[in-house]
C-alpha positions as CSV (number, residue, x, y, z in Angstrom):
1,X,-6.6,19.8,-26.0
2,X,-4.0,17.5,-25.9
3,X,-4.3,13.5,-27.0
4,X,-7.6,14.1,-28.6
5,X,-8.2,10.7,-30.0
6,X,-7.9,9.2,-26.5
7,X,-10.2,11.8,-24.8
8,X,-12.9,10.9,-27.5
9,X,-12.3,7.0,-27.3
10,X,-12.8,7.1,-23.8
11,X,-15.7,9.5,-23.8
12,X,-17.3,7.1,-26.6
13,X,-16.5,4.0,-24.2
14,X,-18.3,5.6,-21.7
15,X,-21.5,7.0,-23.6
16,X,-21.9,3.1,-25.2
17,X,-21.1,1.4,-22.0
18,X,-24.0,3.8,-20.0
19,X,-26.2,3.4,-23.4
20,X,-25.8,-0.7,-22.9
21,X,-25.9,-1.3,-19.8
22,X,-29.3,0.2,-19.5
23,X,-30.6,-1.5,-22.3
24,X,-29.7,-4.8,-21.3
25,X,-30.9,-4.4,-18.1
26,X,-34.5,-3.5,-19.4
27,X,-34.9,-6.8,-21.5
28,X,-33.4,-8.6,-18.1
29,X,-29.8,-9.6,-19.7
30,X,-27.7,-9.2,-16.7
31,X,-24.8,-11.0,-18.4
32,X,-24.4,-8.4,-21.4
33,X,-25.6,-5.9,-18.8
34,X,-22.6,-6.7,-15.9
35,X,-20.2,-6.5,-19.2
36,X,-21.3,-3.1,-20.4
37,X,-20.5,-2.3,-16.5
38,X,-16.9,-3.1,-16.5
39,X,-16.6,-1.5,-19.7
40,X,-17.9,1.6,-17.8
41,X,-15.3,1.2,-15.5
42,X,-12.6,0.7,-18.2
43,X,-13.7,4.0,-20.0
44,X,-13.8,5.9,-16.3
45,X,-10.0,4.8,-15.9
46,X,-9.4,5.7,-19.5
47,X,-10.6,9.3,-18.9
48,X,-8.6,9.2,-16.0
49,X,-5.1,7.8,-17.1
50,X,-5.7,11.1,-20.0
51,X,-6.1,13.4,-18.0
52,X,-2.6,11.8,-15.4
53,X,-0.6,12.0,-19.5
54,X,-2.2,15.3,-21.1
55,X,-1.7,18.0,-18.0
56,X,0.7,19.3,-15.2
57,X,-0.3,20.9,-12.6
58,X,0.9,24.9,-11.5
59,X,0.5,25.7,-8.1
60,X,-1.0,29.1,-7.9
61,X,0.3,30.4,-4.9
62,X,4.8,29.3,-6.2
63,X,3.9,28.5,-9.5
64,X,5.8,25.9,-9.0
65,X,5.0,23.2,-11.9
66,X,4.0,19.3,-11.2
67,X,3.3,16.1,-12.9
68,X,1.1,13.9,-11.5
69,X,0.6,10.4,-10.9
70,X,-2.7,8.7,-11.6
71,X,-3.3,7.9,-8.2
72,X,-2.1,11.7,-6.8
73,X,-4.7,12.3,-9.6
74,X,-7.2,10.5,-8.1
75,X,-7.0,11.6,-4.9
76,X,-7.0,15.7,-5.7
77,X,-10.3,17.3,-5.4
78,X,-11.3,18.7,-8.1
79,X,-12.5,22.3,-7.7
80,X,-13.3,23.4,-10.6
81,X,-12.4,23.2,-14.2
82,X,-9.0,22.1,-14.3
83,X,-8.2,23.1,-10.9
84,X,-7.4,20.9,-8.4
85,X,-6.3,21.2,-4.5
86,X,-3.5,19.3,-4.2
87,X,0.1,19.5,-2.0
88,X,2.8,21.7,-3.0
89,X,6.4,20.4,-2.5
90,X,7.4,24.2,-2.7
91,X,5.2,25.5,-0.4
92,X,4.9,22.2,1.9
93,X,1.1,22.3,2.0
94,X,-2.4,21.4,0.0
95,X,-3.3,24.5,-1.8
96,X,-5.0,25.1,-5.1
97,X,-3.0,24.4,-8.5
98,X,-4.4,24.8,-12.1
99,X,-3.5,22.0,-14.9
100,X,-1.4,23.3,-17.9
101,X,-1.5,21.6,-21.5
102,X,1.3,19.5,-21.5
C-alpha cells in the first residue's frame, strides 16, 4: 500500500472526528460538535486526495494506463475494490478500469 502514513492519518482523522462529534452532540455542545464535523470532512478529502496520489488507473478492456485527477476521482463509480468505471481515452468510452500501486 502505498503512502501508508497518510492512509492511517486520514483514517485516524476520520474515526476521532465520528468518535467527537457524537459525543459532543450527546452532552448538547454543538460548537465542539459542528467542529468535529468539518474535521470529518477534512479526513473524507484526505482519504480522497490519497487515493487521487497512491494509484493509476488500467483500463481492462486497452490496458491502457491513467492518472487521475481528484475530481475524475470523485466522479468514478466505484464498483468494487479498486475498480472503478471510468472513460477510456483509448477506447473513447466509460468502461471498467482497475487502480495499480503507483
Amino acid at each position: 500500500m502505498p503512502n501508508k502514513k497518510y492512509f492511517i492519518a486520514s483514517i485516524t482523522l476520520l474515526v476521532l472526528s465520528v468518535t467527537g462529534t457524537f459525543f459532543f452532540a450527546v452532552i448538547n455542545s454543538l460548537l465542539i460538535s459542528n467542529l468535529c464535523l468539518l474535521m470529518l470532512i477534512a479526513g473524507a478529502v484526505m482519504l480522497i486526495h490519497w487515493s487521487t496520489i497512491s494509484y493509476n488507473w488500467k483500463c481492462t478492456k486497452c490496458s491502457n494506463i491513467i492518472e487521475l485527477s481528484m475530481w475524475q476521482n470523485i466522479k468514478g463509480m466505484n464498483i468494487g475494490i479498486n475498480e472503478k468505471y471510468l472513460f477510456c481515452p483509448a477506447c473513447n468510452k466509460k468502461v471498467p478500469f482497475k487502480g495499480i500501486p503507483k
